[in-house]
C-alpha positions as CSV (number, residue, x, y, z in Angstrom):
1,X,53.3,-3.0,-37.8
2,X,53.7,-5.7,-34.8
3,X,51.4,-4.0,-32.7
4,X,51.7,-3.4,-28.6
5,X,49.3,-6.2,-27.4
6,X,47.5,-3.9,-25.3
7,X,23.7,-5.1,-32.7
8,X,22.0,-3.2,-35.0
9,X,19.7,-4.4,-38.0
10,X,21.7,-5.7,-41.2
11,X,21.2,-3.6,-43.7
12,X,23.2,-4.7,-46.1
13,X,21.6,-7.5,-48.7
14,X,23.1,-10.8,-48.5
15,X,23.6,-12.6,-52.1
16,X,20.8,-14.8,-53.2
17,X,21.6,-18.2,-52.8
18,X,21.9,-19.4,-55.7
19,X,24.3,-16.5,-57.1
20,X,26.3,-16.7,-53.8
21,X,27.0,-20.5,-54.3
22,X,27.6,-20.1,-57.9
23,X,30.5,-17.6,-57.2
24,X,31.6,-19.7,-54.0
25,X,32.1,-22.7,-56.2
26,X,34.4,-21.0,-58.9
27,X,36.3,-19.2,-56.3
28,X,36.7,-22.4,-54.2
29,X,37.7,-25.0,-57.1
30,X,39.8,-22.1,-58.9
31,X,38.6,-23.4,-62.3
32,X,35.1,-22.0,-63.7
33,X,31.7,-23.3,-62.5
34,X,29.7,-20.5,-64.1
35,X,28.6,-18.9,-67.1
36,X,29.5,-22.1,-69.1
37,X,26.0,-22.4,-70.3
38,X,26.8,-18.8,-72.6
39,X,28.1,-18.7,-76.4
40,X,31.6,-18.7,-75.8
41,X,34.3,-16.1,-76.6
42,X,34.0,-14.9,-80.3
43,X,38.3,-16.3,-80.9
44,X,39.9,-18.2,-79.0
45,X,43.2,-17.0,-77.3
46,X,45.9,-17.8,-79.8
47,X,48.9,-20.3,-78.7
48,X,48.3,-23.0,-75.8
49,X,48.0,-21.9,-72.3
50,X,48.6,-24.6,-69.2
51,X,45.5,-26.4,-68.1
52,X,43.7,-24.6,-65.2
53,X,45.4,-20.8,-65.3
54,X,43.0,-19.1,-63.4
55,X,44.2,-20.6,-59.6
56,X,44.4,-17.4,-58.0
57,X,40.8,-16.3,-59.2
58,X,39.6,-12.9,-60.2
59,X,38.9,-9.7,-58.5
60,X,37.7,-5.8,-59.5
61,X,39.1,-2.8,-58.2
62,X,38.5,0.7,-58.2
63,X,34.7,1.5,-59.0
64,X,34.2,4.7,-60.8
65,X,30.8,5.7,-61.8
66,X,31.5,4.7,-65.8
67,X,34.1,1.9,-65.2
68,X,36.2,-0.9,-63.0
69,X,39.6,-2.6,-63.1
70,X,39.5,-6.4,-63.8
71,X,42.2,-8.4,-62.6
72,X,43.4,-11.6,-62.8
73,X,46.7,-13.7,-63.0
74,X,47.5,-16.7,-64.8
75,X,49.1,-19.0,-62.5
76,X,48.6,-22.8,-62.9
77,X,51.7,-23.6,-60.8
78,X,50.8,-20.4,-58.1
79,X,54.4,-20.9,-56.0
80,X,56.7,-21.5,-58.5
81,X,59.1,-18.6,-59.7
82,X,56.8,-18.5,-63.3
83,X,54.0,-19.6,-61.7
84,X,53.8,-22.5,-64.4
85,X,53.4,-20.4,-67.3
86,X,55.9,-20.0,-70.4
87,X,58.1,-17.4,-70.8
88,X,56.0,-15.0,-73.5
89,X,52.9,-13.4,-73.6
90,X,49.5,-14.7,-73.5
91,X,46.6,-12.7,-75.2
92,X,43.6,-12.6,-72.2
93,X,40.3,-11.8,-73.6
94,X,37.6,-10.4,-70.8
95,X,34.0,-10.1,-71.1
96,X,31.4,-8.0,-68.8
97,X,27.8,-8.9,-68.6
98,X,24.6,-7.9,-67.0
99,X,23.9,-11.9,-66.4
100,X,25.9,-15.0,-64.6
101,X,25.2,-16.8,-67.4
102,X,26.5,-13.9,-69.9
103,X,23.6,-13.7,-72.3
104,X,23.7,-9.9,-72.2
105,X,27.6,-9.0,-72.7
106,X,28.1,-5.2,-72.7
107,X,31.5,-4.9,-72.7
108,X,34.4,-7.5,-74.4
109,X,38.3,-6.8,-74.9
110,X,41.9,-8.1,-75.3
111,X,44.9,-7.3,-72.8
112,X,48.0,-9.4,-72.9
113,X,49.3,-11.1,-69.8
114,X,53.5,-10.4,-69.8
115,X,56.0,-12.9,-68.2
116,X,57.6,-9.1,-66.7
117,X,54.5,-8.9,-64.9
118,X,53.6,-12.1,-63.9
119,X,51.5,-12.5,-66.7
120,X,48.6,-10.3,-64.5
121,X,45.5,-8.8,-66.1
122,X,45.1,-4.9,-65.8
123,X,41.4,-4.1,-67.4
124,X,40.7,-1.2,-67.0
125,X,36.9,-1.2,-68.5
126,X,34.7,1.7,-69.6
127,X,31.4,2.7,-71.0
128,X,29.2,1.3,-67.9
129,X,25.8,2.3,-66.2
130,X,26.6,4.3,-62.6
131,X,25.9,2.1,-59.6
132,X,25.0,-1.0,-61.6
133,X,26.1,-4.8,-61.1
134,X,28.0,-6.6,-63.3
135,X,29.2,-9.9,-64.0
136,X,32.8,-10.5,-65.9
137,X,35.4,-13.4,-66.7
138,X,38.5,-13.9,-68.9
139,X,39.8,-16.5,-71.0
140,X,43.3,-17.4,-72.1
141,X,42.8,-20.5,-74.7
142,X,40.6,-22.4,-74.0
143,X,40.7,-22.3,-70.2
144,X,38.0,-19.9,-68.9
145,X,38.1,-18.1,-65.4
146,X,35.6,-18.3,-62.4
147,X,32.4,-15.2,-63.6
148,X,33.1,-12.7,-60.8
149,X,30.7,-9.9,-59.5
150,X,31.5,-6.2,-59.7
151,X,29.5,-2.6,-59.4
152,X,29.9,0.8,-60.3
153,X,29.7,3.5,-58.0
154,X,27.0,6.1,-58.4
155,X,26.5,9.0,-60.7
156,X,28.1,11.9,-59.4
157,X,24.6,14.5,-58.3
158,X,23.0,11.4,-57.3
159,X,22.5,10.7,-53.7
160,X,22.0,6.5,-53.0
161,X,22.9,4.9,-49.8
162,X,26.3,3.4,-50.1
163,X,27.2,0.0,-48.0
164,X,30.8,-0.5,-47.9
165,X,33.2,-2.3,-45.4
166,X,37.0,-2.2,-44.6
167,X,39.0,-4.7,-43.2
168,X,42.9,-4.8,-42.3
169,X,45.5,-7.2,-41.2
170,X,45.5,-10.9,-42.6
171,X,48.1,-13.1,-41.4
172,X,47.9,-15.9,-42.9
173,X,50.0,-18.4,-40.3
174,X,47.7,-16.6,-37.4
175,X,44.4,-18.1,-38.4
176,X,41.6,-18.7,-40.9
177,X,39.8,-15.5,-43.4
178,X,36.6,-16.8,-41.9
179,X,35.8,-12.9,-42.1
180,X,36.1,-12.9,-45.9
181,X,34.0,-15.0,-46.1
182,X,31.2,-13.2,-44.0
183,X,31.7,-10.4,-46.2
184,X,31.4,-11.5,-49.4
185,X,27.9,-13.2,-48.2
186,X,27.2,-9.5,-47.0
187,X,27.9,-8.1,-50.8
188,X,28.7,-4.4,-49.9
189,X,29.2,-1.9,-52.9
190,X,32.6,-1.8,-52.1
191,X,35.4,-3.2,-50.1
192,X,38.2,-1.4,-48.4
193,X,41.3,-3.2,-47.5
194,X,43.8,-0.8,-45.4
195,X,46.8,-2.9,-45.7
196,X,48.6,-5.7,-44.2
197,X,47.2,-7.9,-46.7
198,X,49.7,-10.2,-45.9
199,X,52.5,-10.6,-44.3
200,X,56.5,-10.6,-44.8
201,X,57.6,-12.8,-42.4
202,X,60.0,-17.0,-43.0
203,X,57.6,-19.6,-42.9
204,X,57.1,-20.2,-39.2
205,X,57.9,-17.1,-37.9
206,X,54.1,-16.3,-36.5
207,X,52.0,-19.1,-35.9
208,X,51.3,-22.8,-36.4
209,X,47.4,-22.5,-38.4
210,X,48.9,-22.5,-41.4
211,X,52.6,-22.0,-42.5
212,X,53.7,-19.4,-45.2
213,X,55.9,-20.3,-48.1
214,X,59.7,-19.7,-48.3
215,X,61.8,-17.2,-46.0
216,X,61.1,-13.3,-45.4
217,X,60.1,-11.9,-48.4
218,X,63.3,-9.8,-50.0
219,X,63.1,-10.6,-53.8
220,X,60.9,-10.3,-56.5
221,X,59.9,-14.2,-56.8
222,X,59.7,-14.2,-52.7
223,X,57.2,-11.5,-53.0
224,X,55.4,-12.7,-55.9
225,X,55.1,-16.3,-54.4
226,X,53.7,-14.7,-50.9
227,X,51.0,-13.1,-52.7
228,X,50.2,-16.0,-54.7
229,X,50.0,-18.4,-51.7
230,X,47.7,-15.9,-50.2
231,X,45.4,-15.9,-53.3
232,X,44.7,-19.7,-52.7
233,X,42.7,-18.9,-50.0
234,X,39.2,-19.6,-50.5
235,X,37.6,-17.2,-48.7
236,X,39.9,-14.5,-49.7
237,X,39.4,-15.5,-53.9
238,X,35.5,-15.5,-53.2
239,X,35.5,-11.8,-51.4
240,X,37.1,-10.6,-54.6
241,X,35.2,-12.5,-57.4
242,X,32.0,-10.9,-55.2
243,X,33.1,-7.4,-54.4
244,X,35.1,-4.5,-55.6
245,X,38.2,-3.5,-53.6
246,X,39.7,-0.3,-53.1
247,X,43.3,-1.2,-51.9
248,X,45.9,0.9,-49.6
249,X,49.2,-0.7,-48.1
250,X,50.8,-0.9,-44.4
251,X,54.4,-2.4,-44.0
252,X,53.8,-6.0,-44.2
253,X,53.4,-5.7,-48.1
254,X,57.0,-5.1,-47.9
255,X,59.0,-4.6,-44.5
256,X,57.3,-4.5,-40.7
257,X,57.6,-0.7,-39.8
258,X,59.7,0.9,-42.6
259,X,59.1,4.8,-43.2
260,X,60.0,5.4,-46.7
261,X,63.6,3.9,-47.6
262,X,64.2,3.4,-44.0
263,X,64.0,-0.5,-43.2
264,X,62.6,-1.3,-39.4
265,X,66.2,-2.7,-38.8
266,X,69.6,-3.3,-40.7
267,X,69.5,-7.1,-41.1
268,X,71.7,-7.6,-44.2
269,X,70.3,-10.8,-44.8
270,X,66.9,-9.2,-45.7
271,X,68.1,-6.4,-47.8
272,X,68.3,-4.0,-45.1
273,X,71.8,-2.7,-44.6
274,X,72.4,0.2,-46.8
275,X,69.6,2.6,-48.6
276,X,70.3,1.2,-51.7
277,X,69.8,-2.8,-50.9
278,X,66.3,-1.6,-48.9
279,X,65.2,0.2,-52.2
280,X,66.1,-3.0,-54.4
281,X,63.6,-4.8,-51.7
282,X,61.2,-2.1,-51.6
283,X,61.2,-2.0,-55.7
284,X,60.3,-5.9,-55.7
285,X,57.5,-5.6,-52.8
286,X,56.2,-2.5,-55.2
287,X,56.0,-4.6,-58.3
288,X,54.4,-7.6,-56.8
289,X,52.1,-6.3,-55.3
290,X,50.5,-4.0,-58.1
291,X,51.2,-7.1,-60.0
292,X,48.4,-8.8,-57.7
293,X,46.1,-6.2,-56.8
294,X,43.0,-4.9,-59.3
295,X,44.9,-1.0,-59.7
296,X,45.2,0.6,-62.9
297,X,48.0,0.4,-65.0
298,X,48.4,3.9,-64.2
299,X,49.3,2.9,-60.9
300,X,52.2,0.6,-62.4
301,X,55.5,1.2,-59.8
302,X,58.8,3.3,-61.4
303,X,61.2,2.3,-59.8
304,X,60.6,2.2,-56.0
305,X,57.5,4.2,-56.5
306,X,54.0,3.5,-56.7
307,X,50.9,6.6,-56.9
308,X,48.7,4.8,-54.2
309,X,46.4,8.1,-52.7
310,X,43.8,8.5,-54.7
311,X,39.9,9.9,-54.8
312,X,36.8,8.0,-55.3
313,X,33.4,9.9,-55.8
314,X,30.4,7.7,-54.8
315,X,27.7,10.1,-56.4
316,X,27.0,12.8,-53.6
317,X,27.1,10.9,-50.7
318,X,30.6,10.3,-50.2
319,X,33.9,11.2,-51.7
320,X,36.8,9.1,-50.2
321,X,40.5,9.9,-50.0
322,X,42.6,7.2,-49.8
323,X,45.7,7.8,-47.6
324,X,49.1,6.3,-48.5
325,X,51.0,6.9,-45.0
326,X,54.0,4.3,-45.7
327,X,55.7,5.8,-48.6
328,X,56.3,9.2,-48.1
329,X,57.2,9.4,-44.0
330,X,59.8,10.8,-42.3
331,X,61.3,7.7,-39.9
332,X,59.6,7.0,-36.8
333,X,60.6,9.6,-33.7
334,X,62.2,8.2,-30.2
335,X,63.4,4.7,-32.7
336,X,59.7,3.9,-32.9
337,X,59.6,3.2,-29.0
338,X,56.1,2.6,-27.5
339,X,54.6,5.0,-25.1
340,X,57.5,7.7,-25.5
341,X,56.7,11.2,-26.1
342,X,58.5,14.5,-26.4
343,X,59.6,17.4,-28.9
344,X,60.2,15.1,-31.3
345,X,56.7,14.2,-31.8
346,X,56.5,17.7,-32.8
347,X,59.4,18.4,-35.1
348,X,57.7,20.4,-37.8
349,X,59.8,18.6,-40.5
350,X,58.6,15.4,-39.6
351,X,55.5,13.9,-41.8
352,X,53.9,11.0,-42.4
353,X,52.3,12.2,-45.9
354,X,54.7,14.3,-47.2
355,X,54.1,17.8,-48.3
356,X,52.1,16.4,-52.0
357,X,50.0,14.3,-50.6
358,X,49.2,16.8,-47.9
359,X,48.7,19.4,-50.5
360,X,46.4,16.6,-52.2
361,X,44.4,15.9,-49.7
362,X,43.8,19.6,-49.1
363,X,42.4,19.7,-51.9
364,X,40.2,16.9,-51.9
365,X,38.4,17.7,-48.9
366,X,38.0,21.3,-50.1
367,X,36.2,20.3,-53.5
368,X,34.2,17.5,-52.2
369,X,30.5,18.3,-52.6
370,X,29.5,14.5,-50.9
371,X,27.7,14.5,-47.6
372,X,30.5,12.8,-46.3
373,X,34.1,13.0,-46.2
374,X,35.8,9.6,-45.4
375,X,39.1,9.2,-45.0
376,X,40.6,5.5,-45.6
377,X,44.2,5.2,-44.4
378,X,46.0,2.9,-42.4
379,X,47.2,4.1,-39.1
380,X,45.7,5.0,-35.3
381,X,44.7,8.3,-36.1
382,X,43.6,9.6,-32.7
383,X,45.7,10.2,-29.4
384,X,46.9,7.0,-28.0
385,X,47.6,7.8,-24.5
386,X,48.7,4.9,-22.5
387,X,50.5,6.4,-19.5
388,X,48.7,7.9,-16.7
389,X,49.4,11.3,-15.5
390,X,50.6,14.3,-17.5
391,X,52.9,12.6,-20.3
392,X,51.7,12.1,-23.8
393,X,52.6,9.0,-24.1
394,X,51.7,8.0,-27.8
395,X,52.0,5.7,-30.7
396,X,54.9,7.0,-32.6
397,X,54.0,4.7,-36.0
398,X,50.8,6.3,-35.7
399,X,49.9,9.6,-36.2
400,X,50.9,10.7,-32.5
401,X,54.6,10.6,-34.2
402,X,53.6,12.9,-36.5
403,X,51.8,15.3,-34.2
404,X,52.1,18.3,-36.8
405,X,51.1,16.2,-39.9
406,X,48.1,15.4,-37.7
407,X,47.0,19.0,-36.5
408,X,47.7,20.1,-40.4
409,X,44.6,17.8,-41.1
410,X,42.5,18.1,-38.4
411,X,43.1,22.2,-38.6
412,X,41.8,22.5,-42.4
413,X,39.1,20.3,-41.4
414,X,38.3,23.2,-38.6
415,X,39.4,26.0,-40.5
416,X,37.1,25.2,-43.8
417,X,34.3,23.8,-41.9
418,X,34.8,20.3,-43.4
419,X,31.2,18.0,-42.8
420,X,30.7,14.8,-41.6
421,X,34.8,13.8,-41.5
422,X,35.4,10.3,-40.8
423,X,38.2,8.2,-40.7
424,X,38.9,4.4,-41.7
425,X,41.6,3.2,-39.6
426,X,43.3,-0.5,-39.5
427,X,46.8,-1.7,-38.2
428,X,46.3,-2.3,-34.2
429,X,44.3,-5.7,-34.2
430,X,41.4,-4.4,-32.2
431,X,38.1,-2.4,-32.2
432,X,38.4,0.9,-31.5
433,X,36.1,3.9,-31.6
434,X,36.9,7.8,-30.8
435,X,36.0,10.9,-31.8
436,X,38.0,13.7,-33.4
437,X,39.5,16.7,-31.9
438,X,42.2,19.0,-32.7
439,X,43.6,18.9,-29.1
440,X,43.0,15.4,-27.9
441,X,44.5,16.8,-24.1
442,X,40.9,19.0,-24.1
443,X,37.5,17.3,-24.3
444,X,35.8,20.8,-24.0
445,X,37.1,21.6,-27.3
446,X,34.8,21.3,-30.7
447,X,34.3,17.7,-32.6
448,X,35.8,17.8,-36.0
449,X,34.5,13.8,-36.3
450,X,35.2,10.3,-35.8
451,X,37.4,7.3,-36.1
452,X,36.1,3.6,-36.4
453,X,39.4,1.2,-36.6
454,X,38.9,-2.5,-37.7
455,X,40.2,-5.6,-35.5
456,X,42.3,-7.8,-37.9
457,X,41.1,-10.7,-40.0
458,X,43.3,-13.1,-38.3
459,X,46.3,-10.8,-36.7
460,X,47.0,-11.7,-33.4
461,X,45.1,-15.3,-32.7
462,X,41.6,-15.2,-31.7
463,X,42.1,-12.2,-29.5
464,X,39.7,-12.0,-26.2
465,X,36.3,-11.5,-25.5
466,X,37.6,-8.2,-23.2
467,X,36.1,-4.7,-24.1
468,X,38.4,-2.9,-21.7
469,X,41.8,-2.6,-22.7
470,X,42.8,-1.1,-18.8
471,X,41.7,1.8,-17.1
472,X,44.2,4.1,-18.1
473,X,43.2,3.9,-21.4
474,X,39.8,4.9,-20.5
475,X,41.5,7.7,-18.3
476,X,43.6,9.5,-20.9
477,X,41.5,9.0,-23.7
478,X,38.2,10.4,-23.2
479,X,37.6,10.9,-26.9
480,X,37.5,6.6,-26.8
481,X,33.9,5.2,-27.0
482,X,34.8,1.3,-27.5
483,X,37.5,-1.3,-27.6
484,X,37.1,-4.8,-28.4
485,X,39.4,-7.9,-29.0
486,X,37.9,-10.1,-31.1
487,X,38.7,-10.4,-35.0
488,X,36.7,-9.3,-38.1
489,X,36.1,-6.4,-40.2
490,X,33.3,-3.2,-39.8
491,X,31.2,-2.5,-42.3
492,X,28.9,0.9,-42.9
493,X,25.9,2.3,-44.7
494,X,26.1,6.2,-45.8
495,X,23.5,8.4,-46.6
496,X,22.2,11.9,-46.9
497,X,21.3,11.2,-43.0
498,X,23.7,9.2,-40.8
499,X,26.9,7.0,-41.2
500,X,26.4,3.7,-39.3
501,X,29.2,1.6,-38.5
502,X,28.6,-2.3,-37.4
503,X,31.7,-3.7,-35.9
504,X,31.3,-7.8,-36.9
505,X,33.3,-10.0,-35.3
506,X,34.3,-13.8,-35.2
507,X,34.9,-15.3,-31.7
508,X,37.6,-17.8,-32.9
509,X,40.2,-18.0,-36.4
510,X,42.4,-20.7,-35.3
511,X,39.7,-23.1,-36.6
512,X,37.5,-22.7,-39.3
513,X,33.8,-21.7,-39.8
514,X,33.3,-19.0,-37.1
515,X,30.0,-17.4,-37.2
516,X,29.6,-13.6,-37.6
517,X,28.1,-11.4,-35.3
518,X,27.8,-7.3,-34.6
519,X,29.7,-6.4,-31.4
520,X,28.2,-3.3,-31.6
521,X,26.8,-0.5,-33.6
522,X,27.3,3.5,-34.0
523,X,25.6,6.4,-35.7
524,X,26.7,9.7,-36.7
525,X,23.9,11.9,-38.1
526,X,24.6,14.4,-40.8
527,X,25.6,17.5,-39.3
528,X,26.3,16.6,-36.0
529,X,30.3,15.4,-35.2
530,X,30.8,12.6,-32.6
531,X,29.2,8.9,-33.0
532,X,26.7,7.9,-30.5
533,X,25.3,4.4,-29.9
534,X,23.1,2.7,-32.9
């Protein structure tokens, strides 16, 4: 969206230094650094492959207990229309180890990189130990990757504490992903990005840090080239040859503000003017950015379709649901105006999930067994109440225009006594904190949980160093613990006890290099709904 411009111990544990640099240095020079001291690949890739393939680095998606997807795209030209490569397929061998150095390979196999899809790695590996680190690479002839770092996600019955983070909203002409950076020293279990992971917009169009590639993105190349140019970011290769992602989309990834096949506006020079030239756009922002994001080839688009919800167990202590509220909404009530409420907040045909995915995540909360119930999605969940007195008011590309979708989930989270819900928001460029209700308008009424939303990585400029974002906000939101301006990510332990939630910011993006810091901390202990200071 283009938003309304409206410290506790660390416990995660930092990379070593001397693993840290070795990844930083293959994800910074795009050509490997690591592991070349191993016995090399038992055969060579057949057929010659362009020096240097492996610009756009590596990454690992999707943890499950046994497995992970490893991704990569050969690319030794990143912004041209092949990206450098010839037009036929290139056999990709991948390796996993327990070691850098890949003395102890566990795992090895063969996918073949396709000119129809940007000659990008899907691996979707098997056979591993729960909750264990590994180290992986590919080769394609005799050009080997940067090693990248993955792990598995627990055992399902088993109860460890689980570090992950979530970020949201990197623009790449608004500033540096100094924050990317800061996280992949941190080394979570898992990263969650919940969308905007870049942006759509003509070079030019948002900032002067840096400048994007080409005009709007509308066709396939366009999209394929903005995700590519995004992938040469340092920071950004080294947070995914460090961590596992777990990816969700906004609107950036393809159009600011669209609701299903309904643009944000009818410019026929972007694709927008009928249904049918907005699918052809939506079908290319689909395909690139599966194309570039470690999903399963499961997950592959037809047509203008892509199966982005999805459940992750991590052991017993937490079973995420990952939202998808783009693709299947209803468009926007009132024409997406700010601050405007009414009936048609509450038309009961409206929704932002659509009836499956509702139905879904039904279902998932009522056969988790975790300790916690987390909720990544991408939109302000909570009430948004910026005008005083009586009305509403309301962000109606958030869940306040979906007022029924909303009290469907917050009700079977009431109804079947759902524990320790929390919710993973992005979107709004800013810190927020609030707890959960089913009617926001009564603070008397019983906590069903909590929302932390993340600040954006570079969104918006270095934002302010402002925690109040105006009185009335304070006034008409009571369930609103914090606000902040700055940029950055927030990152959480869970266990059998408590959630804590560190929101870690960096006071400047327009340069490089910001140090990190925590802006503040919350707790919610198991059992008991609302957050309270850390």
């Amino acid at each position: 969206m283009t938003p309304q411009r409206a410290s506790s111990p660390n416990s995660f544990n930092p990379l070593n230094r001397r693993g840290f640099l070795g990844i930083a240095g293959a994800a910074g020079a795009g050509a490997v650094l690591l592991g070349t001291g191993a016995a090399p690949f038992a055969t060579a890739a057949p057929g010659r492959v362009p020096s240097d393939p492996f610009r756009l680095g590596v990454a690992s998606g999707d943890p499950l207990p046994d497995g992970v997807v490893l991704w990569t795209r050969l690319a030794p030209e990143p912004l041209d229309d092949d990206g450098g490569m010839p037009a036929r397929p290139v056999a990709v061998r991948w390796e996993v180890a327990l070691d850098e150095r890949f003395r102890k390979v566990v795992r090895r196999g063969v996918e073949h990189a396709v000119p129809a899809e940007a000659h990008t790695v899907h691996a979707d590996v098997r056979g591993l130990r729960p909750h264990h680190e590994y180290y992986y690479r590919f080769r394609a002839g005799d050009a080997l990757s940067p090693v990248g770092r993955t792990r598995t996600a627990p055992a399902p019955g088993t109860s460890p504490a689980v570090d992950f983070a979530f970020a949201s909203c990197a623009n790449w002409e608004e500033g540096h992903f100094t924050a990317y950076r800061h996280m992949a020293e941190e080394r979570p279990d898992v990263v969650f990005h919940l969308g905007d992971y870049l942006y759509e917009y003509a070079a030019g169009a948002n900032g002067d840090v840096r400048t994007h590639h080409g005009d709007e993105m509308n066709t396939l190349a366009e999209y394929r080239a903005r995700h590519a140019q995004y992938k040469t970011d340092p920071d950004l290769r080294l947070l995914h040859a460090t961590v596992p992602f777990v990816v969700t989309w906004d609107d950036h990834e393809t159009d600011n503000n669209y609701a299903d096949l309904s643009p944000e506006n009818g410019d026929a020079g972007q694709g927008n003017d009928s249904t049918a030239r907005f699918a052809a756009r939506r079908r290319a922002a689909y395909q690139a950015y599966w194309e570039h994001m470690p999903l399963r080839r499961l997950r592959k688009p037809v047509d203008t379709a892509l199966p982005l919800y999805r459940r992750l167990e991590f052991g017993a202590t937490a079973t995420f649901s990952v939202l998808d509220t783009r693709q299947y909404r209803t468009n926007q009530p009132y024409g997406d105006k700010w601050q405007v409420s009414g009936p048609e907040q509450w038309d009961p045909k409206a929704t932002i999930l659509g009836d499956e995915q509702h139905a879904w995540l039904e279902r998932s909360l009522s056969r988790s067994r975790s300790t916690w119930n987390v909720l990544p999605q991408q939109i302000y969940f909570a009430n948004w109440d910026a005008v005083a007195g009586p009305d509403d008011g309301g962000y109606n590309d958030g869940w306040d225009g979906y007022r029924v979708s909303r009290d469907r989930v917050l009700g079977y989270v009431e109804q079947r006594r759902i524990d320790n819900f929390v919710v993973l928001t992005g979107d709004v460029h800013h810190n927020w904190t609030n707890d959960l209700r089913r009617d926001f308008e009564r603070p008397e009424t019983r906590l069903l949980g909590s929302e932390f939303v993340t600040t954006s990585v570079t969104s918006g400029g270095d934002g302010s160093a402002t925690h109040d974002p105006g009185q009335v906000y304070w006034d008409e939101n009571p369930h609103t613990k914090y606000y902040s301006s700055r940029r950055g990510y927030v990152r959480c332990t869970v266990s059998r006890d408590s959630c804590t939630a560190d929101y870690r910011v960096v006071d400047y993006v327009t340069r490089p290099g910001a140090p990190v810091r925590t802006d503040k901390s919350f707790v919610i202990e198991s059992g008991v709904p609302g957050v309270q200071d850390a």
